[in-house]
VOBA-1610 file (N, C-alpha, C; in pm, whole numbers, padded with zeros to 5 digits, always signed):
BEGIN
Unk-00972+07590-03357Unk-01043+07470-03318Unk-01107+07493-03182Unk-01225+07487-03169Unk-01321+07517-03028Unk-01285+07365-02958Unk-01230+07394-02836Unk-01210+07338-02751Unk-01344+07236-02643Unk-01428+07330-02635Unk-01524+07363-02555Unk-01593+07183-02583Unk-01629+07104-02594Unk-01703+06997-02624Unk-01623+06853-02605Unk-01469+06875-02608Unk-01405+06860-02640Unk-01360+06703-02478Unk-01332+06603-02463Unk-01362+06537-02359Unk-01269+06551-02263Unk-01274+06563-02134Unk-01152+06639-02033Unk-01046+06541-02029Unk-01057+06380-02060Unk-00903+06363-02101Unk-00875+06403-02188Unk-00911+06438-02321Unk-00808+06443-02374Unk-00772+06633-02433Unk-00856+06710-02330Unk-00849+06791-02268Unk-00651+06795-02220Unk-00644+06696-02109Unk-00520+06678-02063Unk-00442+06660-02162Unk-00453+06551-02214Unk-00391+06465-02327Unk-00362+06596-02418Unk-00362+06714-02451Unk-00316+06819-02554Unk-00255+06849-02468Unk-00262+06937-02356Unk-00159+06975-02258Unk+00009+06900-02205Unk-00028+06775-02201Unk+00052+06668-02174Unk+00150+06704-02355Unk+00065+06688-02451Unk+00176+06658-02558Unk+00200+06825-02601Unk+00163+06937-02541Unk+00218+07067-02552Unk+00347+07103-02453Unk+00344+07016-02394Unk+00464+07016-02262Unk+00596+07007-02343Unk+00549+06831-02374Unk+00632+06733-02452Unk+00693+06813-02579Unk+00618+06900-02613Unk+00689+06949-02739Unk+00734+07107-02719Unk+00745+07106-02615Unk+00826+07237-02528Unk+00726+07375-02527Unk+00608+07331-02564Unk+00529+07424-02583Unk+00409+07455-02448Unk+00490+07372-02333Unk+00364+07415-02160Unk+00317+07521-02159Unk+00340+07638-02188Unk+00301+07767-02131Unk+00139+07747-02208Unk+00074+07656-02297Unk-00007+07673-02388Unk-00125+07558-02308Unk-00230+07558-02373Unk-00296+07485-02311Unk-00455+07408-02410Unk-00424+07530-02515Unk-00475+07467-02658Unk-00354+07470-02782Unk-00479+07368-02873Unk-00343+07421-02987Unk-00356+07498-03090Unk-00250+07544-03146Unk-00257+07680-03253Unk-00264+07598-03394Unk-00248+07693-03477Unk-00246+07684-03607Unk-00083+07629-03632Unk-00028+07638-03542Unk+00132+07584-03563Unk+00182+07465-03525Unk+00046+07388-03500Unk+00066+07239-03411Unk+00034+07144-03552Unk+00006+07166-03634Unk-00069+07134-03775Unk+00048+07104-03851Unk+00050+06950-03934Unk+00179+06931-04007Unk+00087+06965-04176Unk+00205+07099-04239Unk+00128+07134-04375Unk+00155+07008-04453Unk+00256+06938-04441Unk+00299+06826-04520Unk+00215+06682-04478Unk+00135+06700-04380Unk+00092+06537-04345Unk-00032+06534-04393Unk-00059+06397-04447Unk-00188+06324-04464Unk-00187+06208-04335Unk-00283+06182-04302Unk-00321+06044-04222Unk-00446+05967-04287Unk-00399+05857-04334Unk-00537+05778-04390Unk-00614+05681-04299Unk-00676+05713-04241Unk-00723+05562-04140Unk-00848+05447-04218Unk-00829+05348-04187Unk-00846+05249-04232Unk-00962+05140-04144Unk-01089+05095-04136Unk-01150+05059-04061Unk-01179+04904-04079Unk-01174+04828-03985Unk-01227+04665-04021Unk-01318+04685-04080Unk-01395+04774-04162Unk-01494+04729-04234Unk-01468+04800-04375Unk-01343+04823-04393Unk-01315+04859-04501Unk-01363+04988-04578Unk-01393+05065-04477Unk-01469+05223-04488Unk-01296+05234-04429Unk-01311+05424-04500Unk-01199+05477-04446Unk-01203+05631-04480Unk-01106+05698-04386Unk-01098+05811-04397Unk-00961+05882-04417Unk-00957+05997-04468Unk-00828+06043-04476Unk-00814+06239-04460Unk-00767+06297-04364Unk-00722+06409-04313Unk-00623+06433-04386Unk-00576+06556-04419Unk-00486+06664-04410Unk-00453+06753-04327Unk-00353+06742-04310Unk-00232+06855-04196Unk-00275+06839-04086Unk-00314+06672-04021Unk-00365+06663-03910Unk-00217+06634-03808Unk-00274+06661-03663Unk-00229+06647-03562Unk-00272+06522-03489Unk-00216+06400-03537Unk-00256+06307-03498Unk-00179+06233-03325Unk-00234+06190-03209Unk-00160+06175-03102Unk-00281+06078-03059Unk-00152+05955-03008Unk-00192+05820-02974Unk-00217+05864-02841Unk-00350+05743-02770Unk-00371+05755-02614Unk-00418+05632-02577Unk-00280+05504-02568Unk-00294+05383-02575Unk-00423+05368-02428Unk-00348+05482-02364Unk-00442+05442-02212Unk-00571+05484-02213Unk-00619+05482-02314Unk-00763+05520-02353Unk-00820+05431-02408Unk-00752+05375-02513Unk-00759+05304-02627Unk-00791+05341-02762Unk-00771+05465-02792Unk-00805+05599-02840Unk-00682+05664-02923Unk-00698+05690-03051Unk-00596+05774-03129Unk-00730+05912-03149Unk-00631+06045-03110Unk-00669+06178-03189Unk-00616+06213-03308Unk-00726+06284-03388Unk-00666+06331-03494Unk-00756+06477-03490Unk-00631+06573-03516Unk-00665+06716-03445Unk-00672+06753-03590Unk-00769+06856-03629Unk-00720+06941-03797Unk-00770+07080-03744Unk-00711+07173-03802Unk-00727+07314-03757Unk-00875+07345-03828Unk-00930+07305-03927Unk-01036+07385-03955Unk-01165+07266-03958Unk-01144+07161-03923Unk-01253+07063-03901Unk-01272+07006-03753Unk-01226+07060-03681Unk-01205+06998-03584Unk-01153+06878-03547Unk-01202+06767-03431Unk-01078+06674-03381Unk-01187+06514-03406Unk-01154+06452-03400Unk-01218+06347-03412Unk-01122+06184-03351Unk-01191+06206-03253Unk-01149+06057-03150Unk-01192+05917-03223Unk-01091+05827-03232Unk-01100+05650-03288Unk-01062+05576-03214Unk-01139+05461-03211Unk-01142+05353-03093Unk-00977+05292-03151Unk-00883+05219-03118Unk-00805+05178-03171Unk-00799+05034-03253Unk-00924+04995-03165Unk-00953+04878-03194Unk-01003+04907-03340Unk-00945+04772-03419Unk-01016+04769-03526Unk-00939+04898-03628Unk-00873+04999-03614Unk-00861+05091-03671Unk-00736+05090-03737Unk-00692+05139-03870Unk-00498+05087-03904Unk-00520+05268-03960Unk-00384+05284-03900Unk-00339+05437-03953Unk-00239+05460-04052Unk-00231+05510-04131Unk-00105+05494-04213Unk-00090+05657-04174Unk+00028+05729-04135Unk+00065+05863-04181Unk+00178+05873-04268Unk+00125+06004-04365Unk+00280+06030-04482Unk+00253+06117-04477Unk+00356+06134-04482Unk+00493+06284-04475Unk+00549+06306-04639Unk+00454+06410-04730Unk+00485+06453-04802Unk+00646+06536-04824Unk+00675+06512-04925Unk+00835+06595-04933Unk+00838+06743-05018
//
């Protein structure tokens, strides 16, 4: 996933949750930050919606902003407003 375009919070905001998941020494994320088992469906007040696989999804209330990271599509930032997430965890 090219980093490079990518907005300098949330720039931080990967670093911050690479810490959190004992992984600081890093500063992007790998192919191992990716859940093979997750879908995330998001859901829009206007009744459009979208749905990812094996995303890396991480809330940024202080933004107002949810990420959803995917290793081969890149990342895609949502206002929170207005937005409903469901994630499942395939078994």
């Amino acid at each position: 996933m090219k980093h490079g375009d990518l907005p300098e919070r949330w720039k931080s905001k990967i670093i911050e949750y690479l810490k959190a998941s004992g992984e600081g020494n890093r500063s992007r994320l790998s192919a191992y930050d990716f859940f093979p088992n997750r879908k995330v469906k998001i859901k829009f007040e206007d009744d459009s919606f979208a749905e990812f696989r094996y995303p890396l999804v991480i809330n940024a209330p202080e933004f107002n902003e949810v990420g959803v990271f995917t290793e081969h599509c890149g990342y895609h930032i949502f206002n929170l407003g207005g937005t409903y997430l469901n994630i499942v965890d395939d078994e």
